[in-house]
C-alpha positions as CSV (number, residue, x, y, z in Angstrom):
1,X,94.3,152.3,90.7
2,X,91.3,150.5,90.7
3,X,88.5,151.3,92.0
4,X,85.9,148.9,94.0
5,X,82.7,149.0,94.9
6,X,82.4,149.4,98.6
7,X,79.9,146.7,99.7
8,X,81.0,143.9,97.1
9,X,82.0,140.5,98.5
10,X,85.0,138.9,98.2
11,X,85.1,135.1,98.0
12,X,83.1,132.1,96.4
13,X,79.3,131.4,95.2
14,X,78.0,128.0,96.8
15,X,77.3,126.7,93.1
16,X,81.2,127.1,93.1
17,X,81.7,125.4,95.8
18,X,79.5,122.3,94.9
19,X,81.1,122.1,91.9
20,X,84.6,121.9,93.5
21,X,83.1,118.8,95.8
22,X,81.8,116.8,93.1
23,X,85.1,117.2,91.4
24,X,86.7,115.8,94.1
25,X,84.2,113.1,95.1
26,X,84.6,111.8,91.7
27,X,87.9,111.5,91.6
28,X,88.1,110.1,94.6
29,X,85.8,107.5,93.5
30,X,88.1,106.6,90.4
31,X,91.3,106.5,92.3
32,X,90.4,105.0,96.0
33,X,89.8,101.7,94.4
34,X,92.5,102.2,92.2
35,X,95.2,102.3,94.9
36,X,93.3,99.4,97.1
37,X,94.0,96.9,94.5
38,X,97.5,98.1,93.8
39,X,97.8,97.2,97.6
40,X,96.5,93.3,96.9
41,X,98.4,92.9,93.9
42,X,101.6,93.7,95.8
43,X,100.7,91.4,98.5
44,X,100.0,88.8,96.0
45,X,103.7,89.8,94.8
46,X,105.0,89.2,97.6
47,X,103.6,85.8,98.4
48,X,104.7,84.2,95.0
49,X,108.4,86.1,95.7
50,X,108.4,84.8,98.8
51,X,107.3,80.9,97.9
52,X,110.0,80.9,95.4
53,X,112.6,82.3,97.7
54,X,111.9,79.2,99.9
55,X,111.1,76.5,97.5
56,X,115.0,77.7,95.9
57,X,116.1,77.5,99.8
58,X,114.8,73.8,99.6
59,X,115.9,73.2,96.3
60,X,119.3,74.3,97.2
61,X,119.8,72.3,100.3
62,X,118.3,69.4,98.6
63,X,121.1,69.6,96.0
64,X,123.9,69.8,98.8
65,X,122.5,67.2,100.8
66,X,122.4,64.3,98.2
67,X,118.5,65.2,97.5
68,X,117.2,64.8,100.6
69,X,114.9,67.6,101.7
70,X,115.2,69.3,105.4
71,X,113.5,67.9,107.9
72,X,110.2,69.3,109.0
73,X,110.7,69.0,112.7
74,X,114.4,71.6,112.1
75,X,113.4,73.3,108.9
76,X,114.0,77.4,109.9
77,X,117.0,76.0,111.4
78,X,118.6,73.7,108.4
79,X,117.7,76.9,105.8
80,X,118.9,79.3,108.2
81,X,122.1,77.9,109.6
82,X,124.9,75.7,109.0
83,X,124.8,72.0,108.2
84,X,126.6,69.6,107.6
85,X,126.5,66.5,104.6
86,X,124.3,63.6,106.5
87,X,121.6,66.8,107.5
88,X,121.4,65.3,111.3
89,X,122.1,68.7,112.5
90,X,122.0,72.8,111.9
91,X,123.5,75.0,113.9
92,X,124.3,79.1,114.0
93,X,128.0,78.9,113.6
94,X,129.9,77.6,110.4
95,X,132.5,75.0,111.4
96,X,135.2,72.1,109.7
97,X,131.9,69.8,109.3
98,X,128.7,72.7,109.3
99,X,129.1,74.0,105.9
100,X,126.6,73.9,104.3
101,X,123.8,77.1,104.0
102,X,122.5,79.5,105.0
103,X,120.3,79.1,102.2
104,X,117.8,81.7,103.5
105,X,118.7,84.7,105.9
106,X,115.0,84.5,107.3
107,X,112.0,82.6,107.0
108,X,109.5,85.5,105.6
109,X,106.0,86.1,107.1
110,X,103.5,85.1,105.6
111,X,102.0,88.6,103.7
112,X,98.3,87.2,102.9
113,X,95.2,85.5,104.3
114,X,94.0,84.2,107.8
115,X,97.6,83.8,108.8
116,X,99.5,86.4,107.9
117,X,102.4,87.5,109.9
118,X,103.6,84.3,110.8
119,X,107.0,82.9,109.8
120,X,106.3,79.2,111.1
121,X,105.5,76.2,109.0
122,X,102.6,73.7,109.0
123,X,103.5,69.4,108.6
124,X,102.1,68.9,105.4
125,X,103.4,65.1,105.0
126,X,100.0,63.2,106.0
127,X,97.8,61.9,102.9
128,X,96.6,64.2,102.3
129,X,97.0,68.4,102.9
130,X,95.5,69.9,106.1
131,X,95.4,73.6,106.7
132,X,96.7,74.2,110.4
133,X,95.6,77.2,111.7
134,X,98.1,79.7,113.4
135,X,101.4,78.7,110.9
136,X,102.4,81.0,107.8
137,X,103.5,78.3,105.6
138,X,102.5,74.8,104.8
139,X,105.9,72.0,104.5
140,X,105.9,68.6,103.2
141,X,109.2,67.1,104.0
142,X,108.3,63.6,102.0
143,X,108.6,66.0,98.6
144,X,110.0,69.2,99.9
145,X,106.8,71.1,98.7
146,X,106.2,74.5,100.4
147,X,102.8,76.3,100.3
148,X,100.8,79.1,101.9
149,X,99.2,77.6,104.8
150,X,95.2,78.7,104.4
151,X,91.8,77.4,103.7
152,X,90.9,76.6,99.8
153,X,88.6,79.8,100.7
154,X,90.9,82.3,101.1
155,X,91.6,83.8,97.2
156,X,93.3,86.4,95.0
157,X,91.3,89.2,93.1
158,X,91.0,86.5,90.3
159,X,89.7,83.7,92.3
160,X,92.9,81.5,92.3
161,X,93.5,79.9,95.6
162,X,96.8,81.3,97.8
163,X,97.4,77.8,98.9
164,X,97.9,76.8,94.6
165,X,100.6,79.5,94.0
């Protein structure tokens, strides 16, 4: 049996305890902005996944439709329903002349920027490109071009604009 010394403590010095804090402080300091740009960089992997999932949405109904692009003013509802050849009309329900698509179960949210959250498209077929606010994506139908809908300002960690993905 061992035997103690009646009045000795038990527990640990402050120097120990200030040592354990810095440890801590520094490797919170390496891994904190670690994980923040793990978080961009999926964001930013999302946005390109999701731009090619609707640029091959567009793509594909372009081919089906003897290269004509959807219209802007039914877009959501050409790549989410059923259509049929002349693309006059989408609808929810396939039928003997709707057969055509889905090409797209959803139109995603946008996952960056100023607008993010929001599923809606932007017309993007005047002269020249102009950023509307409160849409996700941006949609020409003269050339079937889909981009993020935000301001040349809004960036990636390596300075490339959102809207030039």
């Amino acid at each position: 049996m061992l035997n103690r010394l009646p009045n000795a403590r038990r527990g640990f010095s402050l120097i120990e305890v200030v040592i354990v804090v810095v440890i801590i402080g520094v490797i919170a300091a390496i891994a904190i902005p670690r994980m923040s740009r793990g978080a961009s960089a999926a964001r930013e992997a999302a946005l390109k996944q999701d731009l090619t999932l609707l640029r091959n949405a567009v793509d594909l109904y372009s081919a089906e439709h003897d290269n004509t692009v959807p219209p802007f003013t039914a877009l959501a509802t050409h790549l989410t329903g059923y259509s049929n050849f002349d693309a006059d009309a989408a609808q929810a329900s396939k039928d003997s002349t709707h057969y055509f698509g889905p090409y797209i179960k959803a139109i995603p949210p946008l996952p960056v920027g100023s607008n993010k959250g929001d599923a809606t498209f932007a017309d993007g077929s005047g002269a020249a490109p102009q950023i509307a606010g409160g849409a996700g994506w941006w949609y020409n139908e003269n050339t079937g071009e889909v981009k993020a809908n935000l301001a040349d300002g809004e960036v990636d960690d390596a300075g490339v604009q959102y809207n030039a993905y």
